[in-house]
N, C-alpha and C positions, 0 to 999 in steps of 0.2 A: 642082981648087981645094980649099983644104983650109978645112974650117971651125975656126976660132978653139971650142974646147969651153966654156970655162972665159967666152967673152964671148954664147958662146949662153945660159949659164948664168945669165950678170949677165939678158940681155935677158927671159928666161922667169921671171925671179924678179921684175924691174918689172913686166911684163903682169901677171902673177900678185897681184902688189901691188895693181897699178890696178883690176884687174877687183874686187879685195875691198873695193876703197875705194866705187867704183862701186856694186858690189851692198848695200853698208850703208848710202849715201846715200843708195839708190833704197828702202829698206825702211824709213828711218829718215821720210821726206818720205811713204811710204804712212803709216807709225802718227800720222805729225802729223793728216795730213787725216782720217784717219779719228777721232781724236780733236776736232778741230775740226768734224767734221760732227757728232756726239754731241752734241758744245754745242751748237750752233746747234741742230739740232730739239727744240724744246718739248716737255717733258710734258706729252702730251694732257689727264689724268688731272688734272695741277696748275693748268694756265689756262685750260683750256676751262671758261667759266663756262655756267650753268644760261639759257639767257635766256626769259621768262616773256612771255607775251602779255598787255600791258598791255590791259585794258579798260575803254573810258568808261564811265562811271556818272553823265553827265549824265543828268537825270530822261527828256529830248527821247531818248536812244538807246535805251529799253528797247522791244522790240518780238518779236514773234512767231516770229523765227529764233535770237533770241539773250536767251533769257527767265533758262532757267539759268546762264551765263553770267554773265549780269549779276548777277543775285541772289546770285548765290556770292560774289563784288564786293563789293557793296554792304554784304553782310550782315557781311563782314571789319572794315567801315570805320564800321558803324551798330549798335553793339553791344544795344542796348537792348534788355528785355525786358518792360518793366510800360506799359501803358497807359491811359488812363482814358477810358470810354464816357459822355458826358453829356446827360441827355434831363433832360424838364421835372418827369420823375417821382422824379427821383435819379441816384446816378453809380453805375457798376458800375465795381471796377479790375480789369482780367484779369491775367495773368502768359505771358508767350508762351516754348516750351518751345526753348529749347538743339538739342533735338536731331532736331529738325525744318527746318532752316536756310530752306531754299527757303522755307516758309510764311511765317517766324519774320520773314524780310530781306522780303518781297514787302507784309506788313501794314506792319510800320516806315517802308518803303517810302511804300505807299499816306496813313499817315497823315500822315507829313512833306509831301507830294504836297496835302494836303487832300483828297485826294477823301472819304475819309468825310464830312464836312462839309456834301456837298450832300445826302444818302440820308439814306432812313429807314427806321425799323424796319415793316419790311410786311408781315411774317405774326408772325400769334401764334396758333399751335398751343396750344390750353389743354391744361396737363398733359403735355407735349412738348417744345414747342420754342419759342424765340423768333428771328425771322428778320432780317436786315439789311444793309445794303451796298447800297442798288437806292432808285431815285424813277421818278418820270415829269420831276424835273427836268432842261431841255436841258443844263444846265453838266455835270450827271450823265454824261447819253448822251453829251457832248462829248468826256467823258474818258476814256470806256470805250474808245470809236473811235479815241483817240488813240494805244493802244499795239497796236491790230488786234485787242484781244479774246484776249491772251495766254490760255495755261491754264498750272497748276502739277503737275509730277509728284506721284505721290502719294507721301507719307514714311509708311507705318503703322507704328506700333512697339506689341508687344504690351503695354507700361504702358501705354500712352497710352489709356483706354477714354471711351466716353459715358457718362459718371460723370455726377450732376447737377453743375452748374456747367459742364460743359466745352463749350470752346470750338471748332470746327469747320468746317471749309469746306463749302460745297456743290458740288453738280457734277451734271451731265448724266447721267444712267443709262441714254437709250440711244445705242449708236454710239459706247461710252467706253468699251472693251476696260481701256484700263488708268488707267481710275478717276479721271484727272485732273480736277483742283481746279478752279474758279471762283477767282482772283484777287478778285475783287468783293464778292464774296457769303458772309456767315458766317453761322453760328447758336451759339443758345446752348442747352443743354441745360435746359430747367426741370422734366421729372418725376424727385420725386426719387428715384425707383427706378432710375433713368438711362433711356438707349437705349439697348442693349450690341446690338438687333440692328442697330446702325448701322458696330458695331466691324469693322474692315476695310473696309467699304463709303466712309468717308467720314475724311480728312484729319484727327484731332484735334492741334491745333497749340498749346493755353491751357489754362487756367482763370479760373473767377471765383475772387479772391483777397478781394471784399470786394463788399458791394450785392446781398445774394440777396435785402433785401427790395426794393430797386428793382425786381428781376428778378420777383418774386411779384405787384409793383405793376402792372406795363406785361401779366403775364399774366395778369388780370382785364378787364381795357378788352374794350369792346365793339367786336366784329369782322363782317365780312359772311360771307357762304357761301362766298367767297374765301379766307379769316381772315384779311383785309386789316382794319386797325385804320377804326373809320367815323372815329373824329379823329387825325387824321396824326400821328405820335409823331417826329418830327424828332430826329438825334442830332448831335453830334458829335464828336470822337477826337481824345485827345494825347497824347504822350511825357509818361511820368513819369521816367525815369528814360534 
C-alpha cells in the first residue's frame, strides 16, 4: 500500500499545529495561576499588624505577679508629676522624676487609691531623714493586703542622688539581693549635707520643690527611742498636676 506523501505532510503539519497550540495554552494557564496565586498571598510585612497585650488597670488587678506590668500601664495613662504632702504643720510639694517610671506610676497610683490618706509620718530621724507611708490604722493594713504586698524594681540613676530634699523609697536590706522598693513607704531626706551614703542603696524617685520649712518643722517634734513622733503627725496626698 502506498502512502499518500504530500497528505502525510498535511496530517504532521496539524499534529504539529495542535501540539503548539496545546503547549501555549498549557503555559499560558500555568503563568495565570501563578500570577493569581502572587495576588492572593498577602504581604506578610504589609498587614501583619503588631498586636499589643491589652492590660487592666482597674485599681482591683494590680497585684504581686503582675506589678510592672501594670505600672508600665498606668504610668502611659497618669501622666502626672507634682504632688502635694499635707500635714497640720504645713504642705510640702514634691515633683516625681520622669525617668523613674515604675516608682513615678506606683506613687500616682497609690495617691489617686488614697491610700496615703490613712498613714503617717512615723519616724523622724533628726538631721536625716523623715519617714512615711505606714500607721497602725486597720483601713491602712487593709490596703496593703489588698495587692499581696507588691515590691518595686529598683530604677537607680547616677543624677538621681540623697541631695537634701530628695525624695525616696524604702526597702528591706535583708533577703533583698536586688534592692527592691517598698511600694508603701517613702522618705524624705532632711540633713542638709544629704545621705549620698544611701546613693545606690535606695530608689530616689522626687524631690521637694517647695515646704523645706514644713520639713524643718515636723523635724523638730518630739520623738521616742523608736523616732516614732509622741503626737501622731497624720498626712495626706494629692495630685497637683
Amino acid at each position: 500500500m502506498k502512502v499518500n506523501s504530500k497528505l502525510l505532510k498535511v496530517n504532521l503539519f496539524y499534529r504539529t499545529l495542535l501540539l503548539i497550540i496545546l503547549a501555549f495554552s498549557i503555559q499560558c494557564n500555568s503563568k495565570t495561576s501563578e500570577k493569581e496565586e502572587k495576588t492572593i498571598k498577602p504581604n506578610k510585612n504589609l498587614v501583619e499588624k503588631k498586636i499589643e497585650k491589652k492590660v487592666e488597670i482597674d485599681e482591683d488587678s494590680l497585684n504581686n505577679k503582675n506589678t510592672e506590668i501594670f505600672l508600665e500601664a498606668y504610668g502611659k495613662e497618669n501622666l502626672e508629676t507634682k504632688v502635694i504632702i499635707k500635714t497640720r504643720f504645713g504642705d510640702i510639694k514634691l515633683r516625681l522624676f520622669e525617668d523613674v517610671p515604675i516608682h513615678r506610676a506606683n506613687f500616682i497610683f497609690l495617691t489617686k487609691m488614697g491610700y496615703f490618706n490613712s498613714t503617717v509620718i512615723y519616724r523622724v530621724a533628726k538631721n536625716f531623714v523623715i519617714q512615711g507611708g505606714n500607721s497602725d490604722n486597720l483601713l491602712t493594713r487593709k490596703q496593703r493586703s489588698k495587692y499581696g504586698n507588691y515590691l518595686l524594681k529598683s530604677e537607680f540613676r547616677k543624677n538621681r542622688t540623697h541631695k537634701y530634699g530628695a525624695l525616696a523609697a524604702a526597702r528591706e536590706w535583708e533577703d533583698n539581693p536586688k534592692k527592691l522598693s517598698s511600694p508603701f513607704e517613702f522618705y524624705i531626706v532632711q540633713k542638709k549635707s544629704g545621705a549620698h551614703h544611701l546613693d545606690g542603696e535606695h530608689t530616689v524617685f522626687g524631690e521637694v520643690i517647695s515646704g523645706f520649712e514644713t520639713m524643718e518643722k515636723i523635724s523638730n517634734v518630739k520623738v521616742g527611742s523608736d523616732e516614732w513622733p509622741i503626737e501622731e503627725i497624720k498626712l495626706t496626698i494629692e495630685i497637683l498636676d
